[in-house]
ROTORDO-775443 format. One record per residue (C-alpha): residue in one letter; y, x, z. Coordinates in steps of 0.25 Angstrom, whole numbers, padded with zeros to 4 digits, always signed. Layout:
<drenlums>
AYXZ ...
</drenlums>
This chain:
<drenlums>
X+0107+0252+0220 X+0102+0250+0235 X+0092+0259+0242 X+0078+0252+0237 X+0082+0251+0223 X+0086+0265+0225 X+0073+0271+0230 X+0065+0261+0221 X+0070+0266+0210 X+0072+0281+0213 X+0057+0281+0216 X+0050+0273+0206 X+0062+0275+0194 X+0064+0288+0197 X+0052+0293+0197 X+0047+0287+0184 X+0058+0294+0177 X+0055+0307+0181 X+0039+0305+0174 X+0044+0300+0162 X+0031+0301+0155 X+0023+0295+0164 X+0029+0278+0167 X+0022+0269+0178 X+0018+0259+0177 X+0025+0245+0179 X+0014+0240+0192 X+0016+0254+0198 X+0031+0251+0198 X+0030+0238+0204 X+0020+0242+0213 X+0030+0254+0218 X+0041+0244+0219 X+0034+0233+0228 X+0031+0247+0238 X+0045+0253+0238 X+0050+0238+0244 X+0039+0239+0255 X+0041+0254+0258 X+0057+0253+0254 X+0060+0251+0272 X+0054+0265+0274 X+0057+0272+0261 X+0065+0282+0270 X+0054+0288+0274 X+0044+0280+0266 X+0028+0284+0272 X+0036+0293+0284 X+0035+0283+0295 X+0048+0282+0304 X+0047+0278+0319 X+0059+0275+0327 X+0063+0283+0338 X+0053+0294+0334 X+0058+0307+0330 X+0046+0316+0331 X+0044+0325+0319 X+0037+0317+0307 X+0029+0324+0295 X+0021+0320+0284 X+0013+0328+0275 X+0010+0326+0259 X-0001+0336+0255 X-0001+0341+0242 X-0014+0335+0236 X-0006+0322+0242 X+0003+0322+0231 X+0005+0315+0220 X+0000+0320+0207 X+0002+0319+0192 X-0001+0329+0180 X+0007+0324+0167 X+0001+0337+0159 X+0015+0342+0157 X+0018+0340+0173 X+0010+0340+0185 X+0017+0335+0197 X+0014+0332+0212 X+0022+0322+0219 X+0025+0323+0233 X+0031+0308+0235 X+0029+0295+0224 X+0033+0298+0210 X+0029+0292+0196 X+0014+0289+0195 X+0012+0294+0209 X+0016+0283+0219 X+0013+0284+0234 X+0019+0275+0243 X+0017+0282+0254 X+0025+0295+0245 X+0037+0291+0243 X+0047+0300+0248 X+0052+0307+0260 X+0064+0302+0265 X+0074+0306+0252 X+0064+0314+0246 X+0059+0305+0236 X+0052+0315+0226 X+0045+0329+0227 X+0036+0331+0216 X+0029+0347+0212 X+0030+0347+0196 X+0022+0357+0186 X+0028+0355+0173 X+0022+0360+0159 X+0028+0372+0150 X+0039+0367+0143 X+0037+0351+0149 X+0044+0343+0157 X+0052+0330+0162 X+0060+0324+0148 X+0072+0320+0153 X+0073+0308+0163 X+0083+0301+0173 X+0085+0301+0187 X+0097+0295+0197 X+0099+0293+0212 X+0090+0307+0214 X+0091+0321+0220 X+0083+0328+0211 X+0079+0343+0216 X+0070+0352+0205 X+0065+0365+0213 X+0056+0374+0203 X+0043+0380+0209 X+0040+0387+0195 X+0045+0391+0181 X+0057+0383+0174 X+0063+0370+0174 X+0073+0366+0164 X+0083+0353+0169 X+0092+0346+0160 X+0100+0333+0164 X+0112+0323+0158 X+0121+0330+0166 X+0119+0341+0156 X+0113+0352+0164 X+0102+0362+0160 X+0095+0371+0169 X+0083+0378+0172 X+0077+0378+0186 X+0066+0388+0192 X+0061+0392+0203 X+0071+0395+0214 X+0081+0385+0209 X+0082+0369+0215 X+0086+0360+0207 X+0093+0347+0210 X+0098+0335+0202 X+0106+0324+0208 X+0104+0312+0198 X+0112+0302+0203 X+0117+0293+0195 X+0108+0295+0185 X+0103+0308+0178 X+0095+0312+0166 X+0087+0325+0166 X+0073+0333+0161 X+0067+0345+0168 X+0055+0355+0161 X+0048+0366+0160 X+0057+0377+0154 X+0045+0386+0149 X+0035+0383+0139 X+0025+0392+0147 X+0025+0389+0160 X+0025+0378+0170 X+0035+0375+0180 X+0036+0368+0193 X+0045+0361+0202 X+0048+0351+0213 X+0056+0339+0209 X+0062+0333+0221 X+0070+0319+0221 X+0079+0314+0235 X+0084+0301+0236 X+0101+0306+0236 X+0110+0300+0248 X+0120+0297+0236 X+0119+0286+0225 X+0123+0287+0210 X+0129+0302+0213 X+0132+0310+0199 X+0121+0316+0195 X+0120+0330+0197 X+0112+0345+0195 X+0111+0356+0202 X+0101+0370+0202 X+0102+0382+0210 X+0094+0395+0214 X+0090+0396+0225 X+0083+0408+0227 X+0097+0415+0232 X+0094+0407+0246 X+0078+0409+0247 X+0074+0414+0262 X+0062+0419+0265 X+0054+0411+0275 X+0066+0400+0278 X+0070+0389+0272 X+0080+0389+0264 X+0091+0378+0258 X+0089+0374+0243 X+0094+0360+0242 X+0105+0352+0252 X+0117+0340+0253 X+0127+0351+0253 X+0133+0355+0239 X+0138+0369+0246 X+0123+0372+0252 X+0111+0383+0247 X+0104+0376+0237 X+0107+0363+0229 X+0113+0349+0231 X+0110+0335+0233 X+0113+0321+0237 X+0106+0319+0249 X+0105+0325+0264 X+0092+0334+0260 X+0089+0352+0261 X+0078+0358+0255 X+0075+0371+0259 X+0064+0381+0253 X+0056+0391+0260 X+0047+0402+0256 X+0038+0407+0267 X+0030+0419+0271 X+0017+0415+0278 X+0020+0416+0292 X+0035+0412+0292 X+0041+0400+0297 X+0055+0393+0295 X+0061+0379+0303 X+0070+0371+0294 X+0080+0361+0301 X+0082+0348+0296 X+0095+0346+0290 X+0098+0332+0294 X+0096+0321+0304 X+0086+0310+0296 X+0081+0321+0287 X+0066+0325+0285 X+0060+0338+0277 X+0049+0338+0267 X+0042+0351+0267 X+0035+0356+0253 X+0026+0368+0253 X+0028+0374+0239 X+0018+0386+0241 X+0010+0391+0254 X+0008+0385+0267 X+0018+0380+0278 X+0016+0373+0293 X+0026+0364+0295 X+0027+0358+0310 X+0013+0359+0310 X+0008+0356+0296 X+0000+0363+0286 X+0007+0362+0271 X+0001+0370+0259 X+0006+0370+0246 X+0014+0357+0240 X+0011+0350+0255 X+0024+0341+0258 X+0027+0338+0271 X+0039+0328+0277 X+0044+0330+0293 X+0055+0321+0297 X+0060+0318+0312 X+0061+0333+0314 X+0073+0341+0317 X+0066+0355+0310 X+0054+0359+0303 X+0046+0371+0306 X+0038+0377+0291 X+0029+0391+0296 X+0022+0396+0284 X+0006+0399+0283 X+0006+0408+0270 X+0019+0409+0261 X+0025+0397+0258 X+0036+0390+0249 X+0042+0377+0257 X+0052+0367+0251 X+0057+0359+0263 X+0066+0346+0260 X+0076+0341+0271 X+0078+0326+0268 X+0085+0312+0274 X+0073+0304+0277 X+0079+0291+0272 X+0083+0288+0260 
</drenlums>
């Protein structure tokens, strides 16, 4: 499969598998084909514009409100880049970050079981329990302080839902483009309350199988930070090419002169470190990412 039917199909097939009660409709299909081809040159960075010789710090803010929205009753999602019903052409990804969307699921609900290839799939619960199972035949329960991550490769089938039939619970679902094709498909959890800092940044997710945290296919870090008001933390890009997206999960952060509050996202690339200070206590996901795919 060559690169555009590869990012076609990861971002339109992809993401209708994941919804599966909810189909589109055949002229929003075509109508999301014919703008892949015409954005397909830049996909890379998509709407981040890249000039030539210039390698001032570039950044890009997607406000909360900005996102996409859609209630299903048993789940109520935001989506940070173009998935499902909500298409954006101008929220598409950022660089191999293709998918970051903030889901409530209903007590006892959740996603019947679907399939998924050529994807790094990270789960990181914000509240309550998720139950996964896949063909591979594993069967976990993830909560808060865990990350999940799911390399589905080849091709994968799986379900994820609310373990509790009296409580919701919450989590980001993250998809990366991987820098390796038709790998076999593979899943992983860990804890990672054992390596929490207070006010740093601190490694959950790398390239490195020996690293804190866990795996994936691709040259991409995230790192979590729990700040007290006042304290301030500069993380290092990891590689040469790579960007960071920034996500506020509770409080309020400045970041290199920014304001972001709650669920703000924000992308900084051409920059060799970033610089987060918080204004009140405050939860930061920050994901260290190639900007091309």
């Amino acid at each position: 499969m060559d690169r555009k039917e590869f990012l076609k199909k990861s971002a339109i097939a992809g993401a209708v598998a994941a919804i599966a009660p909810t189909a589109l409709k055949a002229s929003q299909e075509e109508k999301k084909v014919s703008t892949y081809e015409a954005l397909m040159n830049k996909i890379g960075f998509n709407h981040i514009q890249k000039t030539e010789g210039d390698q001032t710090m570039k950044k890009i803010i997607h406000r909360a409100k900005t996102r996409g929205h859609a209630n299903h009753g048993w789940l109520d999602t935001h989506h940070t880049f173009s998935f499902a019903n909500y298409y954006n052409p101008e929220r598409m990804n950022f660089g191999v970050l293709r998918v970051l969307n903030d889901d409530t699921v209903s007590a006892g609900r959740g996603f019947g079981t679907h399939p998924h290839d050529n994807m790094e799939i990270v789960s990181i619960p914000l509240e309550g329990d998720l139950e996964h199972k896949d063909s591979m035949g594993n069967t976990a329960v993830i909560k808060e302080g865990d990350v999940q991550v799911m390399s589905a490769g080849k091709g994968v089938f799986h379900s994820e839902f609310n373990k509790n039939s009296d409580s919701q619970v919450k989590f980001l679902q993250i998809w990366m483009f991987p820098n390796k094709m038709n790998v076999e498909p593979r899943y992983d959890q860990v804890s990672i309350r054992d390596v929490e800092k207070p006010d740093k940044f601190y490694q959950v997710l790398s390239p490195n199988k020996t690293d804190e945290g866990v795996w994936v296919h691709q040259d991409a870090w995230f790192n979590m930070a729990n700040f007290s008001a006042g304290a301030e933390d500069t993380y290092t890009i990891k590689k040469t090419g790579n960007g960071a997206y920034l996500f506020v999960l509770k409080g309020k952060v400045e970041v290199e002169g920014e304001t972001l509050e709650n669920r703000d996202g924000m992308g900084i690339w051409d920059a060799k470190s970033i610089t987060v200070k918080a204004s009140e206590d405050a939860k930061v996901l920050l994901m260290d990412v190639p900007m091309s795919v």
